[in-house]
PyMOL Python script that loads the backbone (N, CA, C, O; Angstrom):
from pymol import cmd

cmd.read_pdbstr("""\
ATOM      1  N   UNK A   1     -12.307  -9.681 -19.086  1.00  0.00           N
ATOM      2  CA  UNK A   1     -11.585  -8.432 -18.943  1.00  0.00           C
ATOM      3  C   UNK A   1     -10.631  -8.306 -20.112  1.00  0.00           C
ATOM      4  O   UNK A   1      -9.784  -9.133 -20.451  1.00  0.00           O
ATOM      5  N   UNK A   2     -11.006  -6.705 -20.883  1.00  0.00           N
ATOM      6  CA  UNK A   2      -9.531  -6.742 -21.462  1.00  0.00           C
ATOM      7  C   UNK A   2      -8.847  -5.763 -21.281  1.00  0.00           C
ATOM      8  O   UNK A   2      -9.456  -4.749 -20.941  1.00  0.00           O
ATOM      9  N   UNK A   3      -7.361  -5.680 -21.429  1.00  0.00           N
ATOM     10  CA  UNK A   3      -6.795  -5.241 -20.807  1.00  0.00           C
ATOM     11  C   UNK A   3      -6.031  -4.103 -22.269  1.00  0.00           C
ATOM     12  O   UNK A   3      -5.294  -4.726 -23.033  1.00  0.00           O
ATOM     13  N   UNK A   4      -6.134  -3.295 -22.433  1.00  0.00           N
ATOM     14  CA  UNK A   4      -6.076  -2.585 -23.318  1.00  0.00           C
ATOM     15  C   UNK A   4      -4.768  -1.473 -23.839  1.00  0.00           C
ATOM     16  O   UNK A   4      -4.625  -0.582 -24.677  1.00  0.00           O
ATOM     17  N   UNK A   5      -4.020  -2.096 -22.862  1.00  0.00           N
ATOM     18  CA  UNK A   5      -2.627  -1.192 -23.058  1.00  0.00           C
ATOM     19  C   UNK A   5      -1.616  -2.637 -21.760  1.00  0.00           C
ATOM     20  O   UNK A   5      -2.059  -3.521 -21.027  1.00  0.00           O
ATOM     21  N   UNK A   6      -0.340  -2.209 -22.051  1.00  0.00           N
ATOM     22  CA  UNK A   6       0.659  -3.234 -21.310  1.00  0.00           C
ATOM     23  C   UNK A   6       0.989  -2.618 -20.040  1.00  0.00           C
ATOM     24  O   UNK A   6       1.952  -2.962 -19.355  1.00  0.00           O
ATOM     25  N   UNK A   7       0.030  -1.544 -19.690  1.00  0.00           N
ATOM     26  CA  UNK A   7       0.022  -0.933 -18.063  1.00  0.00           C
ATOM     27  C   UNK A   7      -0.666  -2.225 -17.100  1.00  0.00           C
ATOM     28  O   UNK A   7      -1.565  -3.044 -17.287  1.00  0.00           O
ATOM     29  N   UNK A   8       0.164  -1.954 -16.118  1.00  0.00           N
ATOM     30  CA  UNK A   8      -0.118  -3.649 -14.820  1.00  0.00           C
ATOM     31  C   UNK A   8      -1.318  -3.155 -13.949  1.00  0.00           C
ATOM     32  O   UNK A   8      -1.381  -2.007 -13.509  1.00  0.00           O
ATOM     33  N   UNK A   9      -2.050  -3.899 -13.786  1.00  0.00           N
ATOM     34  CA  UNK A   9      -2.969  -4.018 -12.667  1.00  0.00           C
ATOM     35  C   UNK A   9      -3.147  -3.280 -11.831  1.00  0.00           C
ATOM     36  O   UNK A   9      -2.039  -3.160 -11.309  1.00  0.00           O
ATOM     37  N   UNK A  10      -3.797  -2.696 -11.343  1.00  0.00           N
ATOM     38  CA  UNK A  10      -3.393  -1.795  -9.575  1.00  0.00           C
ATOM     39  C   UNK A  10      -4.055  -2.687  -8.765  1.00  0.00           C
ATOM     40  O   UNK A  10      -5.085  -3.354  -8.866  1.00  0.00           O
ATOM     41  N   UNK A  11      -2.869  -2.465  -7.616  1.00  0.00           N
ATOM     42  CA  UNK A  11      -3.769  -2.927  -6.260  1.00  0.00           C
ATOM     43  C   UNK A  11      -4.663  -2.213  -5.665  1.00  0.00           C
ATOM     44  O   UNK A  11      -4.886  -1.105  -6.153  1.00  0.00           O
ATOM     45  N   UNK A  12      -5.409  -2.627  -4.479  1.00  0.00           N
ATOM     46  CA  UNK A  12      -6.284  -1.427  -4.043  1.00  0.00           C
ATOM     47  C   UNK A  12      -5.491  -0.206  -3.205  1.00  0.00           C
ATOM     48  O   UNK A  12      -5.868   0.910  -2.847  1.00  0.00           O
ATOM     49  N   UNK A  13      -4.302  -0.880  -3.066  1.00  0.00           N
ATOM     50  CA  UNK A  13      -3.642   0.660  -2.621  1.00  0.00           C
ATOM     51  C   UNK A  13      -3.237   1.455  -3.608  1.00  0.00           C
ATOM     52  O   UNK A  13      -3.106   2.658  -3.383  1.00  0.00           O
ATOM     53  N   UNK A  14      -2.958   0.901  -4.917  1.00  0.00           N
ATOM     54  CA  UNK A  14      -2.668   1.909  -5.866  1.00  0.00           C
ATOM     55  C   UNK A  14      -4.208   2.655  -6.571  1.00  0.00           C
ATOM     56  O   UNK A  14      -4.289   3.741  -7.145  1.00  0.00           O
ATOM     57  N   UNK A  15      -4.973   1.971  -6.381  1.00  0.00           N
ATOM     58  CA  UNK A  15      -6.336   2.806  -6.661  1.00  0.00           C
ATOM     59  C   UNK A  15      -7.029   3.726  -5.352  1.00  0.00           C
ATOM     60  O   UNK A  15      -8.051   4.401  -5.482  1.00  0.00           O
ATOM     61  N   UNK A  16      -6.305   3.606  -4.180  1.00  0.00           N
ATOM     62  CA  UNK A  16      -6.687   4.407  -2.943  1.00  0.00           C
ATOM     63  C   UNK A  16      -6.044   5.622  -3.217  1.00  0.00           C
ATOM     64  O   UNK A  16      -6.596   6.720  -3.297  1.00  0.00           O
ATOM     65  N   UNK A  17      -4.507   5.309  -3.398  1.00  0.00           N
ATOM     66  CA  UNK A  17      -3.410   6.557  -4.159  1.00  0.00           C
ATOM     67  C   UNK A  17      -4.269   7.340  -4.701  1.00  0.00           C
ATOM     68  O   UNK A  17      -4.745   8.422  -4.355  1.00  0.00           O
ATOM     69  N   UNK A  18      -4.433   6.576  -5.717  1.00  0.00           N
ATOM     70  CA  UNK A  18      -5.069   7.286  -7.455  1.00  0.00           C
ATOM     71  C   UNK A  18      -6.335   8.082  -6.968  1.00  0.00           C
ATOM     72  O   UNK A  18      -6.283   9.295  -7.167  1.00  0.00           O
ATOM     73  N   UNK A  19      -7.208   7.699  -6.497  1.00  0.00           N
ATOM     74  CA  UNK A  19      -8.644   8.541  -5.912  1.00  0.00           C
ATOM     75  C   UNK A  19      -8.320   9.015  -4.484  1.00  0.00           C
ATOM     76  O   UNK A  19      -9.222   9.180  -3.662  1.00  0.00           O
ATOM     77  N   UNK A  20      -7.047   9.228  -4.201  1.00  0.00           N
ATOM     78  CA  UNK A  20      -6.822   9.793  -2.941  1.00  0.00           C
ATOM     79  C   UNK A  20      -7.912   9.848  -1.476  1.00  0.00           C
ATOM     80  O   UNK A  20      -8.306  10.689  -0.668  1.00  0.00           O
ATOM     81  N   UNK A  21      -8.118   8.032  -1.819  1.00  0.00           N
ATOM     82  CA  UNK A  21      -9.192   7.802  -0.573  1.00  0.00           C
ATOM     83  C   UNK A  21      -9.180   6.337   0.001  1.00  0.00           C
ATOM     84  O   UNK A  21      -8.876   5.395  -0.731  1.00  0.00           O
ATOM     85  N   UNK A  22      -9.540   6.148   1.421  1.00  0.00           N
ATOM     86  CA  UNK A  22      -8.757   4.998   2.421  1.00  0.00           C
ATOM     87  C   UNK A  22      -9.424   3.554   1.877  1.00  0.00           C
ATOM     88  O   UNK A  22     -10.597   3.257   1.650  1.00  0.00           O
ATOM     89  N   UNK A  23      -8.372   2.901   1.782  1.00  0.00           N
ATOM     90  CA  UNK A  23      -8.358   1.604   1.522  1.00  0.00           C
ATOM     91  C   UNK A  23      -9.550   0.824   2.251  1.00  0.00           C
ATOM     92  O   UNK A  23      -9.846  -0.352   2.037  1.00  0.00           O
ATOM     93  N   UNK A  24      -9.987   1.426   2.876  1.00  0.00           N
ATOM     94  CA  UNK A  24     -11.156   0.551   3.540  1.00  0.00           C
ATOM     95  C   UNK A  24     -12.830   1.195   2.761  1.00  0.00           C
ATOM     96  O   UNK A  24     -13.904   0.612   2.909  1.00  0.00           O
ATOM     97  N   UNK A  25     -12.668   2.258   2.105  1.00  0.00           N
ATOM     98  CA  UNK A  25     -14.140   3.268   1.502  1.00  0.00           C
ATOM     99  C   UNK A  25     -13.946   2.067   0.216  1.00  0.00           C
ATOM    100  O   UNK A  25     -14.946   1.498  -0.220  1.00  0.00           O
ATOM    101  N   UNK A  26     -12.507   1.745  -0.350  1.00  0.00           N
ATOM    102  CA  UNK A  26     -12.921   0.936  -1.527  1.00  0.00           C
ATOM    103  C   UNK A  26     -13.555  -0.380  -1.020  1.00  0.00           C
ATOM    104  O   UNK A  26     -14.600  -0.594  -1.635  1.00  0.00           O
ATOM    105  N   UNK A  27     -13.275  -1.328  -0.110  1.00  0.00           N
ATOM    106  CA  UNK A  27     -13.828  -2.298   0.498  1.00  0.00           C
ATOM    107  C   UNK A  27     -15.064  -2.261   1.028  1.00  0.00           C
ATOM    108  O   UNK A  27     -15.656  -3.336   1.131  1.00  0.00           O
ATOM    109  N   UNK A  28     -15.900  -0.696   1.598  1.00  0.00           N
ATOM    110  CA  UNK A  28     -17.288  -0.491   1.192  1.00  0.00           C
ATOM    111  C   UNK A  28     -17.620  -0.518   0.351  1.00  0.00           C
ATOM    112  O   UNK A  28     -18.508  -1.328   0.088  1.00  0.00           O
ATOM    113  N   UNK A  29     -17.022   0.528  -0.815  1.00  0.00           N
ATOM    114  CA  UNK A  29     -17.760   0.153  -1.928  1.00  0.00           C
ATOM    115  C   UNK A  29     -17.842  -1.231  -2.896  1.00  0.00           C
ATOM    116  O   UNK A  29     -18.852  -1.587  -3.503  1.00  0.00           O
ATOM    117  N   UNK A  30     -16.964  -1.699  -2.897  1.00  0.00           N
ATOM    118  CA  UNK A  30     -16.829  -3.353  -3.685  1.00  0.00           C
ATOM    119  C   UNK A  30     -18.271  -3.937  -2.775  1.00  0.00           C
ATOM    120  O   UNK A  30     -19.083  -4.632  -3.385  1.00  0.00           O
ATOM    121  N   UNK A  31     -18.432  -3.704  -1.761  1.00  0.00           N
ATOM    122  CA  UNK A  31     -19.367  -5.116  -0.993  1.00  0.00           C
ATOM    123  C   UNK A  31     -20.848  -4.066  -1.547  1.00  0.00           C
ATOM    124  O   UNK A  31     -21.750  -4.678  -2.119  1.00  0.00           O
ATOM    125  N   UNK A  32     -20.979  -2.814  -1.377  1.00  0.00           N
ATOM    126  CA  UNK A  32     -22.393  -2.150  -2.181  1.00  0.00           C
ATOM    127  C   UNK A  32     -22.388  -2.044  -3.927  1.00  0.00           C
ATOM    128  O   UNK A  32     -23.390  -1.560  -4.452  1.00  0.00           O
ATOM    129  N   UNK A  33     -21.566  -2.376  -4.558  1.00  0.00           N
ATOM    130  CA  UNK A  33     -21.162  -2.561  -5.971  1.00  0.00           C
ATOM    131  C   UNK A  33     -21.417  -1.066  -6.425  1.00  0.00           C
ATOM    132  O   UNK A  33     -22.248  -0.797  -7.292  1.00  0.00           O
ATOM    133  N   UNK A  34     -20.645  -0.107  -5.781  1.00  0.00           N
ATOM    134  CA  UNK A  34     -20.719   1.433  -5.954  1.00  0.00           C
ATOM    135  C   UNK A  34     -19.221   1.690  -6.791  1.00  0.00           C
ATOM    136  O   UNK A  34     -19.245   2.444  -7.764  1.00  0.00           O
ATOM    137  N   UNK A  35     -18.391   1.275  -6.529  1.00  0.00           N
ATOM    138  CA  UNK A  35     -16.690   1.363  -7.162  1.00  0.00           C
ATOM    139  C   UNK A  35     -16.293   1.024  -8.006  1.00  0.00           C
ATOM    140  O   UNK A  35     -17.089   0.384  -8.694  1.00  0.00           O
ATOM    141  N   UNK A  36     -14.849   1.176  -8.578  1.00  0.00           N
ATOM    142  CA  UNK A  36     -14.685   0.517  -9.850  1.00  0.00           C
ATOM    143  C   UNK A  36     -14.576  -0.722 -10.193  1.00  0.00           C
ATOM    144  O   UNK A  36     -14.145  -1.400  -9.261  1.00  0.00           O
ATOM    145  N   UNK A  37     -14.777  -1.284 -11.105  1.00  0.00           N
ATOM    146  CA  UNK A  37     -14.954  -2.717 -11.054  1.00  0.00           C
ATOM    147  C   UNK A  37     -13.258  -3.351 -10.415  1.00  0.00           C
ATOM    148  O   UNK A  37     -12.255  -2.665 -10.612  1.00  0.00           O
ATOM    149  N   UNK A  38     -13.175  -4.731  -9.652  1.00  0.00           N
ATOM    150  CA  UNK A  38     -12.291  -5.155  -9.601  1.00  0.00           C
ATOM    151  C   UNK A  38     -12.215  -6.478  -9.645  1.00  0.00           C
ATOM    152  O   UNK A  38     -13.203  -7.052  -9.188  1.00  0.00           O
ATOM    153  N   UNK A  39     -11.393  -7.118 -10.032  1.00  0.00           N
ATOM    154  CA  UNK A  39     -10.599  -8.498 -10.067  1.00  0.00           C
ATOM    155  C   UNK A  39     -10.204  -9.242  -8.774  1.00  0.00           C
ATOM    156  O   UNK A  39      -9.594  -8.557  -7.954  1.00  0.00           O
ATOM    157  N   UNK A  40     -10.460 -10.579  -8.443  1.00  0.00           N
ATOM    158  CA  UNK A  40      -9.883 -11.093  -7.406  1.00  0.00           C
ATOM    159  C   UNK A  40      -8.948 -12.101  -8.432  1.00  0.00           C
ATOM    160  O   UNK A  40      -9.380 -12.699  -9.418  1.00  0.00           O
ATOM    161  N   UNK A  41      -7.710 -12.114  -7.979  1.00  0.00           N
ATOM    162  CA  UNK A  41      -6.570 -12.891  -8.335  1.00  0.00           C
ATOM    163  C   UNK A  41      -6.352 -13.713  -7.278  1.00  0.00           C
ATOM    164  O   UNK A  41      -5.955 -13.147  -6.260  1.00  0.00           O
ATOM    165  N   UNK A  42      -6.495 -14.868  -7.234  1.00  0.00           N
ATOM    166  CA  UNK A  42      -6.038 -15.369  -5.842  1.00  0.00           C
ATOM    167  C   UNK A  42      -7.211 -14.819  -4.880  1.00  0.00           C
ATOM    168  O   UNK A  42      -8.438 -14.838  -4.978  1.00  0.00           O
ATOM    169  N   UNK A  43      -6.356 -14.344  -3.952  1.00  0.00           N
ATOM    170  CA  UNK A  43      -7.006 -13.546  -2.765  1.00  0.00           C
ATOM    171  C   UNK A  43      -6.709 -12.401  -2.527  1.00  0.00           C
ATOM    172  O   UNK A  43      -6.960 -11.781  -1.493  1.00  0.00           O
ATOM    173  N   UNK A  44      -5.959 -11.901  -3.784  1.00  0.00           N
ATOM    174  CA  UNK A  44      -6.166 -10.318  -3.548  1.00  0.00           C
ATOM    175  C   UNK A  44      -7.169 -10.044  -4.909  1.00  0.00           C
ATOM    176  O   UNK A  44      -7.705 -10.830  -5.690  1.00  0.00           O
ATOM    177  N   UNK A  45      -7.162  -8.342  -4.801  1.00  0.00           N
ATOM    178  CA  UNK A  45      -8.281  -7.561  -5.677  1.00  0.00           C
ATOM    179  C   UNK A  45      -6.926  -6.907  -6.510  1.00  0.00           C
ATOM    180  O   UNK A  45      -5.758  -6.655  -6.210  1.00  0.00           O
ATOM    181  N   UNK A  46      -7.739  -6.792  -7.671  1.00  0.00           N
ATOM    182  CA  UNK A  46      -6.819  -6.105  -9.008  1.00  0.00           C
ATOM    183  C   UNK A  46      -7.488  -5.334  -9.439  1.00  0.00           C
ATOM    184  O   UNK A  46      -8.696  -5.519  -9.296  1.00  0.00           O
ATOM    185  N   UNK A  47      -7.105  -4.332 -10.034  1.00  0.00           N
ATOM    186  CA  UNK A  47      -8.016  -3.388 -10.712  1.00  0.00           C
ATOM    187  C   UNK A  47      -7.319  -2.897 -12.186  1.00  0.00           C
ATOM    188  O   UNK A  47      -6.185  -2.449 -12.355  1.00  0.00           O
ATOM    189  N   UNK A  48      -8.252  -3.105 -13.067  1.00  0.00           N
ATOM    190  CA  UNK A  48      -7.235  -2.380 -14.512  1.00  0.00           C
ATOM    191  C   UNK A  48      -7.920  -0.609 -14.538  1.00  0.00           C
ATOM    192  O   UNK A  48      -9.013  -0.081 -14.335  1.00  0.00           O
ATOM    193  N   UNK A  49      -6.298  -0.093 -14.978  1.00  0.00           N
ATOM    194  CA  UNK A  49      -6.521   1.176 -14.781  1.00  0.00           C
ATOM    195  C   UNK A  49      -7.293   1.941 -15.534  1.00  0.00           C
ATOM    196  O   UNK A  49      -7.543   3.100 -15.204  1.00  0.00           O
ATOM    197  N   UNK A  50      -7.822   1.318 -16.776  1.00  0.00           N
ATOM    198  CA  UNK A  50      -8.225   1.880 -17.527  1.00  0.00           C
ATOM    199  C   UNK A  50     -10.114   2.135 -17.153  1.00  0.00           C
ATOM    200  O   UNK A  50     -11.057   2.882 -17.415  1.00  0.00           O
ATOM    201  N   UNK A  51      -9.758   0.955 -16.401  1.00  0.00           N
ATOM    202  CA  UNK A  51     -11.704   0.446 -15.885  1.00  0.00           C
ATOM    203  C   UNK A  51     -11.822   1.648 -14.609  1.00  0.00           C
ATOM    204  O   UNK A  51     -12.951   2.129 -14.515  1.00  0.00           O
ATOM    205  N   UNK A  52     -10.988   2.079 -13.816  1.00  0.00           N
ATOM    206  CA  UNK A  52     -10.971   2.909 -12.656  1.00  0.00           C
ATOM    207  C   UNK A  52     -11.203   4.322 -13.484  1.00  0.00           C
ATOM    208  O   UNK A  52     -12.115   5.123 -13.276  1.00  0.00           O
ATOM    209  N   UNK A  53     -10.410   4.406 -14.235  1.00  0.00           N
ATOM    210  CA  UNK A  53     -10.506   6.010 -14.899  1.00  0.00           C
ATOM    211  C   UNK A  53     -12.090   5.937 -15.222  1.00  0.00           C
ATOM    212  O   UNK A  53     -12.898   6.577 -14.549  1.00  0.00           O
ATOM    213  N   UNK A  54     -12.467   5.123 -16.285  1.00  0.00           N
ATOM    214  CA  UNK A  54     -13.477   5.063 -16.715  1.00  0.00           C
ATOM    215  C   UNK A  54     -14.679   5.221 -16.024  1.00  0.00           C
ATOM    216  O   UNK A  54     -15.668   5.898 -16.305  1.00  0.00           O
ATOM    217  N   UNK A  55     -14.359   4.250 -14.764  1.00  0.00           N
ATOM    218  CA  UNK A  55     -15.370   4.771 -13.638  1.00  0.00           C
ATOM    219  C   UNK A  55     -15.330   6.123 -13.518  1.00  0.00           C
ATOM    220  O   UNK A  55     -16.249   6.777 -14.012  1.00  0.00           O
ATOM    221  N   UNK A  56     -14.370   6.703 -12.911  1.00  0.00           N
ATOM    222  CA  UNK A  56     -14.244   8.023 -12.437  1.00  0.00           C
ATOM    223  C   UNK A  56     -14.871   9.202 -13.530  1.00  0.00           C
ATOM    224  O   UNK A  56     -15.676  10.123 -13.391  1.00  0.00           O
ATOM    225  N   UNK A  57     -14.338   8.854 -14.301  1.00  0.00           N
ATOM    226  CA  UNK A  57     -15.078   9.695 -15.806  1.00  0.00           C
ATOM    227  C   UNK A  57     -17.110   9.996 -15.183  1.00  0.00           C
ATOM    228  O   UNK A  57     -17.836  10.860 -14.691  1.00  0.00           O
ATOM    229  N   UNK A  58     -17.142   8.239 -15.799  1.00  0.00           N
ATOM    230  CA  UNK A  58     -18.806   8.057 -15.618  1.00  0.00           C
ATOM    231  C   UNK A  58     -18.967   8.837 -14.015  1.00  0.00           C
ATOM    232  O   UNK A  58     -20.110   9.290 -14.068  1.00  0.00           O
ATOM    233  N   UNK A  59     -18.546   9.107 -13.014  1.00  0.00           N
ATOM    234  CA  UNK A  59     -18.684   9.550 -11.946  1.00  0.00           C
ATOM    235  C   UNK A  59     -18.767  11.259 -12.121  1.00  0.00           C
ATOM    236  O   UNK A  59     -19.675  11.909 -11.604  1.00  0.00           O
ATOM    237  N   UNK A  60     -17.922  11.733 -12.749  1.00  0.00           N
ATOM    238  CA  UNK A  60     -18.053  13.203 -13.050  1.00  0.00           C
ATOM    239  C   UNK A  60     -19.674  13.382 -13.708  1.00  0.00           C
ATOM    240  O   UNK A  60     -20.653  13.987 -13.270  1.00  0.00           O
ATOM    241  N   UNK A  61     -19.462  12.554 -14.976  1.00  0.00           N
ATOM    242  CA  UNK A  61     -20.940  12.790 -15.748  1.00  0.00           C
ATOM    243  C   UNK A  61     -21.936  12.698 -15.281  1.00  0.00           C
ATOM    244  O   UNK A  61     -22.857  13.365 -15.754  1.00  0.00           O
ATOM    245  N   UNK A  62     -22.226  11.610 -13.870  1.00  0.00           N
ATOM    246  CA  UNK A  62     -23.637  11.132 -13.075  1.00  0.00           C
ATOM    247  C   UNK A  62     -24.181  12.434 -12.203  1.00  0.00           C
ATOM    248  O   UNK A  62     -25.346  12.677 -11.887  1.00  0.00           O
ATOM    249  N   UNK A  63     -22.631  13.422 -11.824  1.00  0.00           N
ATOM    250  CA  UNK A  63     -22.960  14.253 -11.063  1.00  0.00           C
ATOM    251  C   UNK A  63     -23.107  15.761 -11.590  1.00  0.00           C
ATOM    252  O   UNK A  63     -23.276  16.755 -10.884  1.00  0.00           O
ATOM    253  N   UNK A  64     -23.006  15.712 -12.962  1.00  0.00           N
ATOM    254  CA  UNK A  64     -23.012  16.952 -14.086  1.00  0.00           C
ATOM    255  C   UNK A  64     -21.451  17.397 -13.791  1.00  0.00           C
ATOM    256  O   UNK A  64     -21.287  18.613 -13.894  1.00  0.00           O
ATOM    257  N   UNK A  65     -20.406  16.724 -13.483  1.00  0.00           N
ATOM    258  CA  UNK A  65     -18.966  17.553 -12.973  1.00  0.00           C
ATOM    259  C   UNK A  65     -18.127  17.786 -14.464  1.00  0.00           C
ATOM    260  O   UNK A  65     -18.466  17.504 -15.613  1.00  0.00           O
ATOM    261  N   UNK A  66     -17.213  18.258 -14.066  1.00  0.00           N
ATOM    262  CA  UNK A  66     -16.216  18.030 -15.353  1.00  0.00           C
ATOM    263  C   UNK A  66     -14.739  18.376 -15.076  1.00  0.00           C
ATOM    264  O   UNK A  66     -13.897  18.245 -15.965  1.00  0.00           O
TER     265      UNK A  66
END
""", "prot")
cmd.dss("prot")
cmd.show_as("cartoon", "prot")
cmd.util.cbc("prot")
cmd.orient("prot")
């Protein structure tokens, strides 16, 4: 992973925030490998923000959105 700016990690509640959707749809998606990529630290999940946007981006484009 690199981490590409000195912005911190999100948790999965700050990426539930961010895509304004329940902490448990990201825990479906991590186990079907549908979501943004994430990090286990320990025993929690991390996510860099830049990899979530990026998803979300590629997510507009898969569906022709903009």
């Amino acid at each position: 992973m690199t981490v590409a700016t000195n912005e911190p990690l999100w948790t999965i509640e700050d990426v539930s925030a961010f895509l304004r959707i329940e902490v448990n749809t990201l825990y479906q998606w991590r186990s079907r490998r549908t979501g943004p990529r994430a990090f286990k630290v320990g025993r929690h999940l991390r996510y860099d923000p830049s990899d979530v946007r990026s998803w979300l981006t590629d997510q507009a484009d898969d569906h022709g959105g903009r």
